[in-house]
C-alpha positions in Angstrom: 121.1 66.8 366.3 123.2 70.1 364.8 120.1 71.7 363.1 119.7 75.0 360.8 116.5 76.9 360.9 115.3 79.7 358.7 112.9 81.6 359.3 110.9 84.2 356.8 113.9 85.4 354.8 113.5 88.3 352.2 116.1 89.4 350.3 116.0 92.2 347.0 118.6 92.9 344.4 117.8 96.2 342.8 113.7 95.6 341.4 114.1 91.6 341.4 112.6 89.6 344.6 115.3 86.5 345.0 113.8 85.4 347.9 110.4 86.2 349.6 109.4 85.0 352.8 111.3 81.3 352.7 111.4 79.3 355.7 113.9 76.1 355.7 115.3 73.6 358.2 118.5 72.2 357.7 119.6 68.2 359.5 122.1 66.9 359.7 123.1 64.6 356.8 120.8 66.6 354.4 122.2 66.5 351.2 120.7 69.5 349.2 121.2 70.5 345.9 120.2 74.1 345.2 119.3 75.3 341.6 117.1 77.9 339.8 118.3 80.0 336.6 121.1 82.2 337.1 119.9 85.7 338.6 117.7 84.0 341.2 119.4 84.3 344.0 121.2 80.9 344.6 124.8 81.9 345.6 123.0 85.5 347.4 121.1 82.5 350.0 125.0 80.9 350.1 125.8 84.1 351.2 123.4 85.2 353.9 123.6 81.3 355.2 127.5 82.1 356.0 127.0 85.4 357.2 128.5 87.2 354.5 125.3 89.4 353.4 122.4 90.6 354.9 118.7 89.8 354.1 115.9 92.7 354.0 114.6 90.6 357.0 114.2 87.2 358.5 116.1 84.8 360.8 118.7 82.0 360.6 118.6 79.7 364.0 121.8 77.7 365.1 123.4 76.5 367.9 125.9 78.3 369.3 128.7 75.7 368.5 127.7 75.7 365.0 130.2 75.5 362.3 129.4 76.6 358.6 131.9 76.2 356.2 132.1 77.9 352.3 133.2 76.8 349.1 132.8 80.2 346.7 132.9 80.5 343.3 135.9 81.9 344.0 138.0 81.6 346.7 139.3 84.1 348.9 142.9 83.3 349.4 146.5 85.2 350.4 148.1 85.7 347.3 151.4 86.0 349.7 151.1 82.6 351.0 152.1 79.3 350.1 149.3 76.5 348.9 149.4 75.1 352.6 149.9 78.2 354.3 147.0 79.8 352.6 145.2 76.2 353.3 145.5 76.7 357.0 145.1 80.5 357.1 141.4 79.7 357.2 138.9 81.2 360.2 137.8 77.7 361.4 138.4 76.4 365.0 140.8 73.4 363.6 143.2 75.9 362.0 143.0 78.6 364.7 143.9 75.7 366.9 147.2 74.7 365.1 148.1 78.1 364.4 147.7 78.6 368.4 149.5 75.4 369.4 152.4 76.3 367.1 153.1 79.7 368.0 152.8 78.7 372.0 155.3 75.2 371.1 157.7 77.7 370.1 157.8 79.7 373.0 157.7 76.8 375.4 160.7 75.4 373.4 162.1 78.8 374.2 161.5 78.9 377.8 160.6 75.4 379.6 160.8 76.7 382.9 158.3 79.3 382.4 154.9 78.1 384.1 152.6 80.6 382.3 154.0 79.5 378.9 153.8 76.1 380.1 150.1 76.2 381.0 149.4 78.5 377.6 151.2 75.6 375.5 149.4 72.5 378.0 145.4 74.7 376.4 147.1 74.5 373.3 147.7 70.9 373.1 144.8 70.0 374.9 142.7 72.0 372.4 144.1 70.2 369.5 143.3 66.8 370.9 139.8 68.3 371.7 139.7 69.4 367.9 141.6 66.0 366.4 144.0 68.1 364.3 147.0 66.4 364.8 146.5 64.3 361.4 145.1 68.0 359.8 148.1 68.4 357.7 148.8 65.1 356.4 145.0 64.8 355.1 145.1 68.3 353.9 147.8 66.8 351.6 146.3 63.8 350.6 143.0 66.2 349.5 145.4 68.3 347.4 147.2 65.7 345.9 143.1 64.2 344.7 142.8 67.2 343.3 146.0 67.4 341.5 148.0 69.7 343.4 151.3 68.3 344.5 153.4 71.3 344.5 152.4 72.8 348.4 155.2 75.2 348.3 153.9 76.8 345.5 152.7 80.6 345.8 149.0 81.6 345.6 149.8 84.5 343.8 150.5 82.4 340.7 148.1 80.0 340.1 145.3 79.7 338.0 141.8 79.9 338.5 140.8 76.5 338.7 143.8 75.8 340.8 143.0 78.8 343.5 139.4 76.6 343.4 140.9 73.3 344.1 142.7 74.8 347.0 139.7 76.0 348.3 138.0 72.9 348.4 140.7 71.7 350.2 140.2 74.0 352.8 137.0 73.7 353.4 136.6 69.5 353.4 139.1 69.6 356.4 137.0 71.7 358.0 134.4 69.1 358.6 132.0 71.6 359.4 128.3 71.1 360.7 127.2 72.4 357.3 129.1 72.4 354.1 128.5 75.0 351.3 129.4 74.9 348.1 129.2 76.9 345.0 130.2 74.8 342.1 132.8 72.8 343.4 133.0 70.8 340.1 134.3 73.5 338.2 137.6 73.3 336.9 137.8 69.4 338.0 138.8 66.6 335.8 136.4 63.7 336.2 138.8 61.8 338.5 138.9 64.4 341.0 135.0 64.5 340.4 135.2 61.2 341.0 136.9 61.2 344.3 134.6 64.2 346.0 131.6 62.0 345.5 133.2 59.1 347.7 134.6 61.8 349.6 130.9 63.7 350.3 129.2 60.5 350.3 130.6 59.4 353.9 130.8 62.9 354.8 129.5 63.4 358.6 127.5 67.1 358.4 124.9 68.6 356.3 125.6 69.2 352.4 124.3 72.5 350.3 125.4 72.9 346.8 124.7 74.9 344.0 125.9 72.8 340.8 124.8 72.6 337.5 126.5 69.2 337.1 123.5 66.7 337.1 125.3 63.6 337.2 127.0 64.7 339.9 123.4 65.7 341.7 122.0 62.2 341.0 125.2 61.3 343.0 125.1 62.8 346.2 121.6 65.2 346.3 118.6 62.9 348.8 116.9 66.7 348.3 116.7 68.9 345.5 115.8 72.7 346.7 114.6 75.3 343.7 114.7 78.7 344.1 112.2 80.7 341.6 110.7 83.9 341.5 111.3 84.3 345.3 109.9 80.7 346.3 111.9 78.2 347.5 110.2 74.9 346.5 111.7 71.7 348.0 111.8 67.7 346.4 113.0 64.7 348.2 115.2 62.6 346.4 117.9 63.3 343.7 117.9 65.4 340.5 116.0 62.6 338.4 113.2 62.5 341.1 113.1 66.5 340.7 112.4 66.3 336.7 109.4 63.9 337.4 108.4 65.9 340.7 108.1 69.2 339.0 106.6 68.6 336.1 103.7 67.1 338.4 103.7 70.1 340.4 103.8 72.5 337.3 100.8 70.6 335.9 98.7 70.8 339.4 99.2 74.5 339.3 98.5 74.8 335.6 95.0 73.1 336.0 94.5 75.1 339.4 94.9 78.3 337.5 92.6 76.9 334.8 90.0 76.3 337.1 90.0 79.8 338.8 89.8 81.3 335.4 86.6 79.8 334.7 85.2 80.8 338.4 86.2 84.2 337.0 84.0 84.2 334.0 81.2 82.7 335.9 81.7 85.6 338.9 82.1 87.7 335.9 78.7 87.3 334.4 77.0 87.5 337.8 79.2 91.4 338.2 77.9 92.3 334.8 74.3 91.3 336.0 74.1 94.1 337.9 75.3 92.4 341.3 74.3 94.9 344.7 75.5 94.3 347.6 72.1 94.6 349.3 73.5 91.7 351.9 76.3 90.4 353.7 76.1 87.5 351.3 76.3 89.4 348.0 79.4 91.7 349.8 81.6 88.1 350.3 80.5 87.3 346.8 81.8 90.7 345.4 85.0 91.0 347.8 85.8 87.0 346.3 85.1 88.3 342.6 88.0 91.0 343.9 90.3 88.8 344.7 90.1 86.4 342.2 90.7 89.5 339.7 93.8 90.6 341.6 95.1 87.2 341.5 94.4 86.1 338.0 97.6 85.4 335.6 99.9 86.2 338.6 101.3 82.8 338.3 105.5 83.1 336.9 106.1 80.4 335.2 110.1 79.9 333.9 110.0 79.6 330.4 111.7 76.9 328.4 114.2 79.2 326.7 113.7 78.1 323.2 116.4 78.8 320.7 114.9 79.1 317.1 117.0 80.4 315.0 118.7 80.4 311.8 121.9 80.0 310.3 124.4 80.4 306.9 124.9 77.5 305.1 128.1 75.3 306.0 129.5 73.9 303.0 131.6 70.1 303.0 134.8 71.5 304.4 134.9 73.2 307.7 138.4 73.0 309.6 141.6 70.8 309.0 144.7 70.7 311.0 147.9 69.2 309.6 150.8 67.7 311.5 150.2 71.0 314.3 152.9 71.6 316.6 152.6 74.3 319.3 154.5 74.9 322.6 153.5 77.3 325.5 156.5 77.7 327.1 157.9 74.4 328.9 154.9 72.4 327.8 154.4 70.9 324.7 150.4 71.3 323.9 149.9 69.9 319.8 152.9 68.2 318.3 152.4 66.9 314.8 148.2 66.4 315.3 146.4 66.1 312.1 142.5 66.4 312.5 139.7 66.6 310.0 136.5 68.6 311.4 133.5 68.1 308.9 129.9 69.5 308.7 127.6 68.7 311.2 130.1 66.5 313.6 130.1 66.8 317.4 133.1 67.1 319.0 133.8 66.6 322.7 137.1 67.9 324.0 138.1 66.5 327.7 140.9 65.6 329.8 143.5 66.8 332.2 143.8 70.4 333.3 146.1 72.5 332.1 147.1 70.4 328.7 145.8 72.2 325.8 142.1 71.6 325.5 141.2 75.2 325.1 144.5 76.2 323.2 142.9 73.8 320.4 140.0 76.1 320.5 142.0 79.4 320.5 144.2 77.8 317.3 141.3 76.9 315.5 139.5 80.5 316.1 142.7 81.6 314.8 143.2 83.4 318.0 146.9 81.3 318.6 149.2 80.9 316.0 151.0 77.3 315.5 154.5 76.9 316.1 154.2 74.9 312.4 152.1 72.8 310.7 148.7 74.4 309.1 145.1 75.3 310.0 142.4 75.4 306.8 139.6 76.6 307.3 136.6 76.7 305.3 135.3 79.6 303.3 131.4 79.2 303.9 132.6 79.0 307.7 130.8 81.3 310.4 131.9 80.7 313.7 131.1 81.9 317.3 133.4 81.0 320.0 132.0 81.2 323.1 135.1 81.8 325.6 135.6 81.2 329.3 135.8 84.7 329.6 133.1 86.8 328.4 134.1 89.4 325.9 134.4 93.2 327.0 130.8 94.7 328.0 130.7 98.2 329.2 128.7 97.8 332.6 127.0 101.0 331.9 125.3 100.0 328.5 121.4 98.6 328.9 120.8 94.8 327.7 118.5 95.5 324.9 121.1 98.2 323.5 123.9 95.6 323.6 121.8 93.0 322.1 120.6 95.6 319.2 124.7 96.2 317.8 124.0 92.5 316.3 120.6 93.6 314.9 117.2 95.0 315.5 116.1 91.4 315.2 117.0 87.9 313.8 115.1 85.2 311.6 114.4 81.7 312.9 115.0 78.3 311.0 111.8 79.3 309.2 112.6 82.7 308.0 110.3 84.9 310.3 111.6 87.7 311.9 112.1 87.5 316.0 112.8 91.3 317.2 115.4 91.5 320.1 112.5 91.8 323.0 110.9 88.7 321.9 114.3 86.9 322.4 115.4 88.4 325.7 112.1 87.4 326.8 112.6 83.6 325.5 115.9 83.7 327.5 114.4 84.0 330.5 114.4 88.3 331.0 111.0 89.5 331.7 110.7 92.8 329.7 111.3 95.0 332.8 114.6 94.3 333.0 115.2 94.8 329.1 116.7 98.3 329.8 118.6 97.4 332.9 122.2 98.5 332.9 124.4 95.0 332.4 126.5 96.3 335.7 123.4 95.4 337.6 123.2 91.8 336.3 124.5 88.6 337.8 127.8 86.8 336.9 125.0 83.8 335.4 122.9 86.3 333.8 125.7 88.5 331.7 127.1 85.0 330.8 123.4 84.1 329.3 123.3 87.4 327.8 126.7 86.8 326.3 125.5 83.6 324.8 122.5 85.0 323.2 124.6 88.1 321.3 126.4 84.8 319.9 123.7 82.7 318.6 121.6 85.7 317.4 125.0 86.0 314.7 123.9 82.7 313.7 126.6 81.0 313.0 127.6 77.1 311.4 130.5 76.5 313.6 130.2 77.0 317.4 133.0 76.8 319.7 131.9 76.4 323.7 134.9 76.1 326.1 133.5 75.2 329.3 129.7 76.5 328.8 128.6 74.8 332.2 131.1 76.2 334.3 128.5 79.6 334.9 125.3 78.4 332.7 122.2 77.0 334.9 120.4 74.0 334.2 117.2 75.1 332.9 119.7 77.3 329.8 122.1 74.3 329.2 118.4 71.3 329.0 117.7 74.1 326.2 121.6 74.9 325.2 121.6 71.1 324.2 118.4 70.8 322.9 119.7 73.2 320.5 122.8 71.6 319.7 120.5 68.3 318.8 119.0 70.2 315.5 121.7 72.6 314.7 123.1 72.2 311.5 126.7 73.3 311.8 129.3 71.9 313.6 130.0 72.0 317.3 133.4 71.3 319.7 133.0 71.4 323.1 135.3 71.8 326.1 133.9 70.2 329.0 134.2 67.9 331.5 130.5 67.9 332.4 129.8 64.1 331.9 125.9 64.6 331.5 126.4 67.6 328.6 129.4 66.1 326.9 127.0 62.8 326.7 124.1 64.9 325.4 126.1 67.5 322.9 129.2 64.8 322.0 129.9 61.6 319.9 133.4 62.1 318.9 135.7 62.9 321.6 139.3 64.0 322.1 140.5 62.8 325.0 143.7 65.3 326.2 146.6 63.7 328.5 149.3 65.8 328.8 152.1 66.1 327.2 150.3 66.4 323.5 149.2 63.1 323.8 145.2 63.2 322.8 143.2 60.1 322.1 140.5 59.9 319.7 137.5 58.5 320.7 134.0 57.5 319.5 131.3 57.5 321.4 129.8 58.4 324.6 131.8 60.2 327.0 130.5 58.2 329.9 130.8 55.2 327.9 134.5 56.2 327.5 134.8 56.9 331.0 133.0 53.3 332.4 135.7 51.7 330.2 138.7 53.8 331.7 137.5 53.3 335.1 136.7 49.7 334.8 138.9 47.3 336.5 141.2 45.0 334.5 138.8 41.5 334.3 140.7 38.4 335.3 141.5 35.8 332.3 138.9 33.7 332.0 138.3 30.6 330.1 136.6 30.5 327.2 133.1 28.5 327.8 132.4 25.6 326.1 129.3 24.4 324.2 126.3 23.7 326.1 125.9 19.5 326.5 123.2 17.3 326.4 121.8 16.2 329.9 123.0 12.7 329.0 126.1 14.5 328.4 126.6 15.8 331.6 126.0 12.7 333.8 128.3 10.9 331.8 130.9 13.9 331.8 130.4 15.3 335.3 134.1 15.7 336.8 134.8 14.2 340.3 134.0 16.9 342.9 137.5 18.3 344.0 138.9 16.5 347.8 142.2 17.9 348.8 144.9 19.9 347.1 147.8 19.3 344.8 151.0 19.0 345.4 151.6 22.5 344.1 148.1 24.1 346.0 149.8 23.0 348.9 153.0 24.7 348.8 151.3 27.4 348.3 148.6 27.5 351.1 152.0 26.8 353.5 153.4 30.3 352.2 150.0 32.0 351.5 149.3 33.5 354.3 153.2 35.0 355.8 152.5 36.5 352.3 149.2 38.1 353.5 151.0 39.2 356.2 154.3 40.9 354.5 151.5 43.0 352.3 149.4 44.0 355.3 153.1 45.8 356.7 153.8 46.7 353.4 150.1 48.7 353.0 150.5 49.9 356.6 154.4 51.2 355.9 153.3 53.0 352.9 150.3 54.9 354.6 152.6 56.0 357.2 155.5 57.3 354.5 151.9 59.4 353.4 152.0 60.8 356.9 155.4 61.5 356.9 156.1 63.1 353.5 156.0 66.4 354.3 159.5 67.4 353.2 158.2 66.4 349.7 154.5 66.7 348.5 155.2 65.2 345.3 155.4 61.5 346.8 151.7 61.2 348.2 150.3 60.7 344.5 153.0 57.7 344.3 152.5 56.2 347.7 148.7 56.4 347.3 149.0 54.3 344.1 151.4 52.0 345.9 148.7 51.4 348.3 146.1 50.9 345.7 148.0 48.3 344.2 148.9 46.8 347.5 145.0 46.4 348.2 144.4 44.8 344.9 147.3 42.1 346.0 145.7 41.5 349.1 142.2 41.1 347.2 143.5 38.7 345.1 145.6 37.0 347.9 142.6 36.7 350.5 140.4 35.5 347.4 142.9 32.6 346.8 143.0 32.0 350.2 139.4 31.6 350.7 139.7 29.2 347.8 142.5 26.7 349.3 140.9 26.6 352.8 138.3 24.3 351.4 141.0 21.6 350.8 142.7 21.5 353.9 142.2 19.8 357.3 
């Protein structure tokens, strides 16, 4: 069994602990989900696990032939390579091996009656069967095409974010490594392609560690949920359900732990104030435990439930209207003659393929786009906040609490009272001795919570959130949506987090390309059970219940042999089995073969999707005629 061990690790980032003393072992087949709010040191352990950081101290135990492959936030990728050269430009055995065997094919093919080049190109081959990557390339295709990227020949250099992170993924799934990293592969999925790396993990042969903050997908593919908090690592078995329930126990047992020592303090208290001597060896362990129990008291952290109380103007009956909107962004047409009515208080969920307009519709209405025609209203008791994928402008070099004070001194709540700016930094999860740290020193989670805050503390009635769990942890979005659920205003969301968009969402539009966008209502996963759902076979409508004298004297002669017309087809059925078996196996090898053009797999992988539903069907009716026939 390929096994991780950790042992003792301590790492510091400036004054904060983000790990103290932790000690781990890693099977394989583990499937770990890390979390803990952003800042704690969740992507730092990714790092030190991969051997991209050091720790203050502390060990990490493999075997030597142990293979660790990483997923980061993002990629590291030659921006002068092609998608597939880039792909197999990776520093893992299987793509040092092809890379080898290529270079030493073409000098064989050069000189075939050279021995030495001979033997060198003999290693190289022998080392790709050793490392099965012969069928590397095809499969690194049919991963890219999952993910939506058919175009192989296209440069790194100009694709997008999300893109650069689908290609990454690619790279590291046909790794297959003994441990598989991965910070936030969801992001910048649709929920297809969520959908496939699911399947694709569940079979998956190594050990899993991911850092998400999509809980759906956790309840998917976690069996172990580590947390990471205040330096502690504490560990759950089971998915990110079983973790709610687990922790709140565990919170609870250290909550009436701490209770009880605090009474043993006023009881050793009393005895102190008595006038306690140590005139024995007795009375000395008595006062050396009264000691210790004083250093310890109210040392327990605790993450607080970041509570967001606050006010807000008042939205009158007409917030934002969009008639017959056209705009085009270059070759692709985005909005073209949408008409939309956005009234107080709705939820709006915005979802849908990549790449199609979802978060131009949120640029337009912040009036940060300008329509090609048609008109935007908007109305004049609006206040809105548009929280962006990319945070605003923040010089590094400013402290938190003098960022947070250019909105105001403090803020009121939904009652009126005043909350100054420490008060809320605290409730958002940043003890007061970071309240003067420089932002430069922050994480990438933390100045994105810090950026959210300056937001809501200009309390507005319209809030705009493209993608708010791409870099949000959990604990901030459980209170994020709690939020949401008693705001007054109106809220559109870009996401294509299933588990927020069903908690912030009940009218959705659904984005497909080409400015085709489907209004739903509902649920988003409700939406998504429907899409997903196979066609149901016709069925006959059911007839009334009968009487049970009914039935004896209705009951239809049990079924012998088959009809003429069963029976020319059970003589044909099964050549026609046959001819869609070759047909299956023909297209799979086309997938194989398609290198000169990337843009057929998607097409031959639906072919053979519909070629399995045939034989389904086929081997169904089959099963179904054999019970007539000699």
């Amino acid at each position: 069994m390929q096994t991780l061990r950790a042992e003792h690790l301590v790492s510091t980032y400036g004054e904060k602990t983000l790990f103290d003393n932790i000690d781990f072992i890693i099977n394989e087949k583990d499937r770990i989900g890390l979390i803990g709010t952003n800042g704690s040191g969740k992507t730092s352990l990714l790092n030190s696990l991969a051997g991209l950081s050091q720790m203050s101290s502390g060990e990490i135990v493999t075997p030597n032939d142990y293979e660790i492959g990483y997923l980061m936030q993002e990629p590291q990728l030659d921006e002068t390579k092609t998608i597939l050269e880039a792909v197999f430009e990776g520093s893992q055995s299987v793509f040092s091996a092809i890379r080898d065997y290529e270079q030493q094919l073409e000098a064989y093919s050069q000189h075939p009656d050279d021995t030495t080049i001979e033997e060198r190109y003999l290693a190289a081959e022998a080392r790709m069967n050793e490392e099965d990557a012969w069928t590397a390339e095809s499969d690194v295709k049919a991963i890219l095409t999952q993910l939506h990227i058919t175009d192989m020949t296209q440069k790194v250099s100009t694709l997008s974010g999300g893109q650069r992170k689908r290609v990454g993924l690619a790279q590291v799934l046909i790794q297959s490594p003994d441990l598989l990293l991965l910070d936030e592969p969801t992001n910048h999925l649709d929920f297809d392609s969520i959908e496939w790396l699911q399947k694709y993990l569940a079979s998956y042969k190594g050990a899993l560690l991911v850092v998400t903050h999509d809980r759906y997908f956790l309840d998917q593919i976690a069996n172990q949920i580590w947390e990471l908090s205040f330096g502690k690592l504490y560990t759950y078995d089971g998915n990110y359900q079983d973790y709610v329930a687990q922790k709140a126990e565990r919170v609870e047992r250290e909550a009436t732990a701490e209770h009880k020592q605090q009474q043993l303090y006023k009881q050793e208290l009393e005895w102190m104030k008595a006038g306690a001597k140590a005139r024995s060896t007795k009375q000395q362990a008595r006062i050396n435990r009264f000691n210790d129990i004083k250093d310890n008291l109210g040392t327990r952290q605790v993450e607080n439930q970041v509570d967001i109380s606050l006010g807000q103007q008042r939205l009158g009956k007409k917030v934002i209207q969009l008639k017959d909107a056209s705009l085009k962004l270059g070759d692709h047409q985005l909005l073209k003659d949408f008409s939309y009515l956005i009234q107080a208080g709705e939820r709006i969920g915005i979802s849908g393929q990549n790449g199609a307009g979802k978060s131009t519709l949120l640029n337009v209405i912040a009036e940060k786009l300008p329509l090609d025609s048609g008109t935007l209203e908007i109305g004049e008791t609006v206040k809105m906040a548009y929280y962006t994928q990319q945070t605003e402008p923040i010089p590094e070099d400013k402290r938190m609490i003098t960022y947070l004070n250019e909105v105001g001194k403090s803020v009121t709540d939904r009652d009126g009272n005043h909350i100054a700016v420490s008060e809320l930094l605290e409730q958002f999860l940043f003890p007061s001795f970071m309240h003067g740290t420089l932002i430069r020193k922050l994480s990438g989670g933390e100045k994105r919570r810090l950026y959210l805050l300056k937001l809501l503390m200009e309390q507005p009635n319209v809030l705009l959130l493209d993608e708010p769990t791409n870099d949000l942890d959990i604990g901030t979005l459980t209170v994020l949506e709690n939020y949401i659920s008693s705001f007054n205003g109106t809220v559109i969301t870009v996401s294509h987090d299933r588990y927020f968009l069903d908690k912030v969402a009940d009218r959705l539009l659904i984005f497909n390309g080409d400015a085709q966008i489907d209004e739903e209502v509902g649920r988003f996963t409700d939406y998504l059970n429907e899409k997903l759902a196979p066609t149901p076979k016709a069925t006959t409508k059911s007839k009334p219940a009968k009487t049970d004298s009914a039935v004896e004297n209705d009951t239809p002669k049990a079924k012998t042999k088959l009809t003429y017309t069963e029976q020319k087809e059970w003589e044909t059925i099964e050549a026609e089995i046959d001819a869609l078996e070759a047909k299956k196996t023909d297209f799979q090898s086309q997938m194989n073969d398609s290198g000169d053009d990337y843009g057929k797999l998607a097409d031959l992988q639906a072919k053979v999707d519909e070629t399995d539903k045939q034989l389904d069907e086929k081997m169904a009716r089959w099963e179904y005629l054999s019970q007539y026939t000699d």
